[in-house]
C-alpha positions as semicolon CSV with decimal commas, in nm:
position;residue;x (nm);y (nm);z (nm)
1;X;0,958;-1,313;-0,641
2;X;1,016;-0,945;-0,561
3;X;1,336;-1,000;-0,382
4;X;1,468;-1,219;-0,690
5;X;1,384;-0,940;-0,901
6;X;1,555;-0,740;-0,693
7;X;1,903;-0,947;-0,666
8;X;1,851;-1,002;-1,057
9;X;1,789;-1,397;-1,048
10;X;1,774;-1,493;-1,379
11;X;1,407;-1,589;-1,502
12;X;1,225;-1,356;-1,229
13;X;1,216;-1,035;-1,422
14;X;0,865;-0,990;-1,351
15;X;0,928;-1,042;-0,962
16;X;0,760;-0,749;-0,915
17;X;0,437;-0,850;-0,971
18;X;0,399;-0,982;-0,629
19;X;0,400;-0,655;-0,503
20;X;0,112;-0,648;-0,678
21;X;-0,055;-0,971;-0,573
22;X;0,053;-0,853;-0,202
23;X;-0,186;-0,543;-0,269
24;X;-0,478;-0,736;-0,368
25;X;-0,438;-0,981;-0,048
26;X;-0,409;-0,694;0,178
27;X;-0,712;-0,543;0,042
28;X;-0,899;-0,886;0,146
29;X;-0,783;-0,925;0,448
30;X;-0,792;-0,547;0,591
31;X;-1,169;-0,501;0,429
32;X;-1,252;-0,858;0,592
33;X;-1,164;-0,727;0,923
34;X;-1,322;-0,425;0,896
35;X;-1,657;-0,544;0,731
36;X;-1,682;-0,863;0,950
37;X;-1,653;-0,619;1,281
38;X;-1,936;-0,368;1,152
39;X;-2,169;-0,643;1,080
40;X;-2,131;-0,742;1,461
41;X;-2,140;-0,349;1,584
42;X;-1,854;-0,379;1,726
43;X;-1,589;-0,187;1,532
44;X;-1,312;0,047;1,689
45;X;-1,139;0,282;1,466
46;X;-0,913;0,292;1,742
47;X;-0,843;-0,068;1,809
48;X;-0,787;-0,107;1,443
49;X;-0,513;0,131;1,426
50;X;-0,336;0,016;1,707
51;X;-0,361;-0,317;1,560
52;X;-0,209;-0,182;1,221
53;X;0,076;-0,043;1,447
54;X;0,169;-0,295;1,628
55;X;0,211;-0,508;1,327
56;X;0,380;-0,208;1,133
57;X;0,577;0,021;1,313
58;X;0,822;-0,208;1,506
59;X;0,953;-0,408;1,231
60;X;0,961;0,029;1,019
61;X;1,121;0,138;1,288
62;X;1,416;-0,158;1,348
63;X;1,429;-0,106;0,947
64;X;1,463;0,243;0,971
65;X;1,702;0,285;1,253
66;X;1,960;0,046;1,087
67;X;1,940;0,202;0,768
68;X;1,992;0,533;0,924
69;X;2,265;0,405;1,157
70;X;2,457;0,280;0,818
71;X;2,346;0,610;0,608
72;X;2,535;0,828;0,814
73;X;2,874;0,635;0,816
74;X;2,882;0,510;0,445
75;X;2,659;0,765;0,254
76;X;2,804;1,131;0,112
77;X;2,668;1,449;0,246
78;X;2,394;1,494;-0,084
79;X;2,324;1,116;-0,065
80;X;2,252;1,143;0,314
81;X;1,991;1,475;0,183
82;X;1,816;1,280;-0,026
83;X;1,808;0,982;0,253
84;X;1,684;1,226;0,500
85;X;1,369;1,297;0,251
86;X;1,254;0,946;0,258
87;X;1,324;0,941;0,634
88;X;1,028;1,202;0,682
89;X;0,824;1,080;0,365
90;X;0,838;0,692;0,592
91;X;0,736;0,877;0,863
92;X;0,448;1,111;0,709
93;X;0,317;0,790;0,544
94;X;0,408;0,929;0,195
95;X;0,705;0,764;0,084
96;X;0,568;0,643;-0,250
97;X;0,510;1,034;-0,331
98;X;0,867;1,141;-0,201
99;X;1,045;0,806;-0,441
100;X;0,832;0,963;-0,693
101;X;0,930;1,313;-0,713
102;X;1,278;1,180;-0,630
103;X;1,331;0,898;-0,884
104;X;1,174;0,621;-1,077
105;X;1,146;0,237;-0,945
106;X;1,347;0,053;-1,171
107;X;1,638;0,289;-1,240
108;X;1,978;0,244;-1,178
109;X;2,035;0,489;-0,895
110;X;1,728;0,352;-0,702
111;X;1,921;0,040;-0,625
112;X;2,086;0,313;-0,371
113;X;1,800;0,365;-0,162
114;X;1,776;0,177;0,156
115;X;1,414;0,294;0,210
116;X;1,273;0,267;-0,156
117;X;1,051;-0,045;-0,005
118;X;0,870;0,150;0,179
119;X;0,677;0,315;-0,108
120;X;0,454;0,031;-0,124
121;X;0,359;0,077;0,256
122;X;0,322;0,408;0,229
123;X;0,056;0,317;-0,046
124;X;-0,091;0,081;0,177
125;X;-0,106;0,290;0,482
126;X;-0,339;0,559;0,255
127;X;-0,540;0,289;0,204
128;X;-0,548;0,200;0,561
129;X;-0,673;0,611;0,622
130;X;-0,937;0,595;0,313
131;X;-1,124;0,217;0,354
132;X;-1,232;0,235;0,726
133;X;-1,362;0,588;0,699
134;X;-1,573;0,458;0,402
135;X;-1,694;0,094;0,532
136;X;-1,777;0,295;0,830
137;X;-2,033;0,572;0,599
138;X;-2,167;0,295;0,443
139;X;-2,235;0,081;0,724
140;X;-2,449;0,365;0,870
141;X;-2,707;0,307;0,608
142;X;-2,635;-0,020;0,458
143;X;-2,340;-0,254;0,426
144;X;-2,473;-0,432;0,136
145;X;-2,429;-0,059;-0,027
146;X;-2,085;-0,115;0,019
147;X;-2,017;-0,354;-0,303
148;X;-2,177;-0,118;-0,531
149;X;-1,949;0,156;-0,421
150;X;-1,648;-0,005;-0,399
151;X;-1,690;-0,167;-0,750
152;X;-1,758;0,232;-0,881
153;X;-1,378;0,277;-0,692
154;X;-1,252;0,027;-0,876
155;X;-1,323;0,155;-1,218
156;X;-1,220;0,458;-1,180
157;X;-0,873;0,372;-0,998
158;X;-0,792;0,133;-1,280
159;X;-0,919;0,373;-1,521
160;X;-0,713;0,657;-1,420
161;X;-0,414;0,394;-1,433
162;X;-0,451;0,277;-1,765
163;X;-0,482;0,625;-1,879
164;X;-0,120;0,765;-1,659
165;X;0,069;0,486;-1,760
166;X;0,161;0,569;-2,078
167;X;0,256;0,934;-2,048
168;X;0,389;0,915;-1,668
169;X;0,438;0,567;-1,566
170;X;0,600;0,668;-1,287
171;X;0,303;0,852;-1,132
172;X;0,091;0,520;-1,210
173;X;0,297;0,333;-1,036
174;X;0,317;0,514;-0,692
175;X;0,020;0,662;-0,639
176;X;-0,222;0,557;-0,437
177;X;-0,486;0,668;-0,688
178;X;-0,379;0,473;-0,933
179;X;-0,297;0,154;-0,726
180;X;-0,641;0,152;-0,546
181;X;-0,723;-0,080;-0,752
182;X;-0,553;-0,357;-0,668
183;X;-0,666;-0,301;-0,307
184;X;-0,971;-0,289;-0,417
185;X;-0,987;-0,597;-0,556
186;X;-0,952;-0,755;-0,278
187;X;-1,222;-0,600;-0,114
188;X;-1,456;-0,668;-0,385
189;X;-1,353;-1,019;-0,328
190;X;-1,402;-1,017;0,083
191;X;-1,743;-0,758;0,049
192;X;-1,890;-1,070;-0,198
193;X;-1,816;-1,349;-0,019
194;X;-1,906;-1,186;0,304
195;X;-2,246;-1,122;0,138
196;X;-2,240;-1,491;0,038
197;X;-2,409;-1,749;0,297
198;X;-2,120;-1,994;0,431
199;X;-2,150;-2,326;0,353
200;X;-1,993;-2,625;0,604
């Protein structure tokens, strides 16, 4: 859906919403894996981020290489300025903030960017800093606490959307504060049914 929105297929003007859905998944699955391994005692911060990077960072960096190979033969020397800022903002893990400052998702000159997909990964990548860090706190009284908590997260991250949104939808729809939520959804979902007895 996303990439029909993108190439303007008639009938998928809300596309983008599975960037949305994508968020919520990700949530699951990341506070799944982190939950399930502190339940067992055997989470690794470390093994978990080189798992994130190996997934990640080859298929960024073939992106980015290719785009930057192409930026520097077709793009002007202002263009190839601006280019350069969402280079480092990929590589700081704050892209979303850099497209934000620099321009808005759905205008015209954004369909210029090479990099402007990586905003949502820089999103999820803050998330990636911010949910292990927290499990991990939690776990060392009580993971059960965790639900609680991240329900509290929740309402305020969708709260503090609902209230940007109108006066700087732009900001609301980059930030990681106010797209928490959707992540957080999804862990809501995996923290409950992890608290849940299976059934065969």
């Amino acid at each position: 859906p996303v990439v029909l929105f993108h190439a303007g297929v008639a009938g998928a003007a809300g596309g983008f919403v599975g960037v949305d859905v994508f968020f919520v998944l990700s949530g699951y699955l990341i506070t799944t894996i982190i939950a399930e391994d502190l339940s067992r005692k055997r989470f690794s911060l470390r093994r978990f981020y080189e798992r994130r990077f190996r997934r990640i960072f080859p298929a960024l960096f073939a992106v980015t290489l290719v785009s930057s190979v192409a930026a520097w033969w077709l793009m002007l020397p202002f263009d190839l300025r601006e280019y350069g800022k969402s280079v480092i903002g990929v590589a700081l893990f704050v892209s979303n903030y850099i497209f934000y400052r620099e321009t808005g998702y759905f205008q015209t000159s954004s369909e210029n960017l090479p990099l402007l997909h990586t905003w949502s990964l820089g999103v999820e990548e803050q998330f990636y800093l911010m949910m292990p860090a927290l499990l991990m706190l939690v776990a060392s009284l009580a993971l059960r606490r965790a639900l609680p908590l991240v329900a509290v997260l929740f309402m305020i991250s969708l709260v503090a959307c609902i209230s940007t949104q109108p006066a700087r939808p732009d900001l609301a729809f980059y930030s990681i504060h106010t797209r928490a939520w959707e992540l957080l959804a999804g862990s809501l979902c995996a923290l409950w049914l992890l608290d849940r007895p299976q059934r065969s």
